[in-house]
C-alpha positions as CSV (number, residue, x, y, z in Angstrom):
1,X,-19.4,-11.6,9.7
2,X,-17.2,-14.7,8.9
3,X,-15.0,-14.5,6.1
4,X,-16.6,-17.1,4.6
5,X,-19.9,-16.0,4.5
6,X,-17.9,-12.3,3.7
7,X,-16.2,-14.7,0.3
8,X,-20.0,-16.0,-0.6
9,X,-21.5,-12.2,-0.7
10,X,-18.6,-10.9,-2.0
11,X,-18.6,-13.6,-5.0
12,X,-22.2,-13.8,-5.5
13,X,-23.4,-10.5,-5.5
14,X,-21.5,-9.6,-9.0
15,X,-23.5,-12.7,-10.3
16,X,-26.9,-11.6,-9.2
17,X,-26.1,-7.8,-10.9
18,X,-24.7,-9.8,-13.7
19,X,-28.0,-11.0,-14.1
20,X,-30.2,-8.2,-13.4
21,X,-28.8,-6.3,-16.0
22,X,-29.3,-8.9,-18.4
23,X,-33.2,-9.5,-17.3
24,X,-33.7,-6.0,-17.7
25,X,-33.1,-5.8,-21.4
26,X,-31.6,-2.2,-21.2
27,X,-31.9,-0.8,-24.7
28,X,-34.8,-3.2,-26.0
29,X,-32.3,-6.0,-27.4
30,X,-33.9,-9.6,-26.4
31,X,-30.7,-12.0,-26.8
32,X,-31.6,-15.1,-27.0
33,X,-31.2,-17.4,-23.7
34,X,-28.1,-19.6,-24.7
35,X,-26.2,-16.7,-25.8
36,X,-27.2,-14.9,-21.7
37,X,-26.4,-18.2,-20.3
38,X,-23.2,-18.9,-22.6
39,X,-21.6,-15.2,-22.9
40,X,-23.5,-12.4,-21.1
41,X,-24.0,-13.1,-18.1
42,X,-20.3,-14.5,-17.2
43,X,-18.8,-11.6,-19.1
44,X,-21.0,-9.0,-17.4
45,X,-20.6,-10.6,-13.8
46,X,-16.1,-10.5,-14.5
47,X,-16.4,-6.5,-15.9
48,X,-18.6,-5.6,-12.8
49,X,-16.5,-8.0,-10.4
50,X,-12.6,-6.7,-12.2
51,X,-14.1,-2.9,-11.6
52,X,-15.4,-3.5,-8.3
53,X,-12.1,-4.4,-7.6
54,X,-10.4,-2.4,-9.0
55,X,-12.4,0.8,-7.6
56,X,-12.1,-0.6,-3.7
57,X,-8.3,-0.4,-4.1
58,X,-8.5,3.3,-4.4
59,X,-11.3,3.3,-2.2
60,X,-12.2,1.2,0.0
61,X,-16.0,2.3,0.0
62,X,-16.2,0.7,-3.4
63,X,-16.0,-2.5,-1.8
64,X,-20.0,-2.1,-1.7
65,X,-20.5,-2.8,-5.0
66,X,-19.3,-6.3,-4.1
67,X,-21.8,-6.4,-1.3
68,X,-19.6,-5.8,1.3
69,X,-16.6,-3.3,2.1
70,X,-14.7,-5.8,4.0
71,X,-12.7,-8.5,2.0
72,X,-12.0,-11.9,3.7
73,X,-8.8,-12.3,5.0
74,X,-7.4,-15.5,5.8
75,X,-4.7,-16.9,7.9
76,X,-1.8,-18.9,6.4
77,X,-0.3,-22.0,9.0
């Protein structure tokens, strides 16, 4: 897989969680829709993303909550 398509997965899957966890309604609270789009759903997606990452640098296994184990790397000129 190319690293960019690795940086798309990698970057959209905390979104997508983000936003399943926030559809599910876990504990019965409805919120109402601007305060999802406005608050929840960014804070939820940059908790899950900051763990994810933080997780795969002890191991790199973890990098499966961000879709894929593989980062992108990139070459500098």
């Amino acid at each position: 897989m190319n690293n960019l398509i690795t940086s798309w997965i990698r970057t959209l899957v905390p979104v997508a969680v983000a936003w399943l966890i926030v559809r599910l309604e876990p504990l019965g609270v409805a919120l109402d829709p601007t305060a999802i789009e406005g608050l929840a759903l960014p804070l939820i997606t940059a908790v899950w993303y900051t763990a994810a990452r933080a997780l795969e640098n002890l191991n790199p296994l973890f990098g499966w909550l961000l879709g894929s184990p593989k980062a992108p790397s990139y070459e500098t000129e």
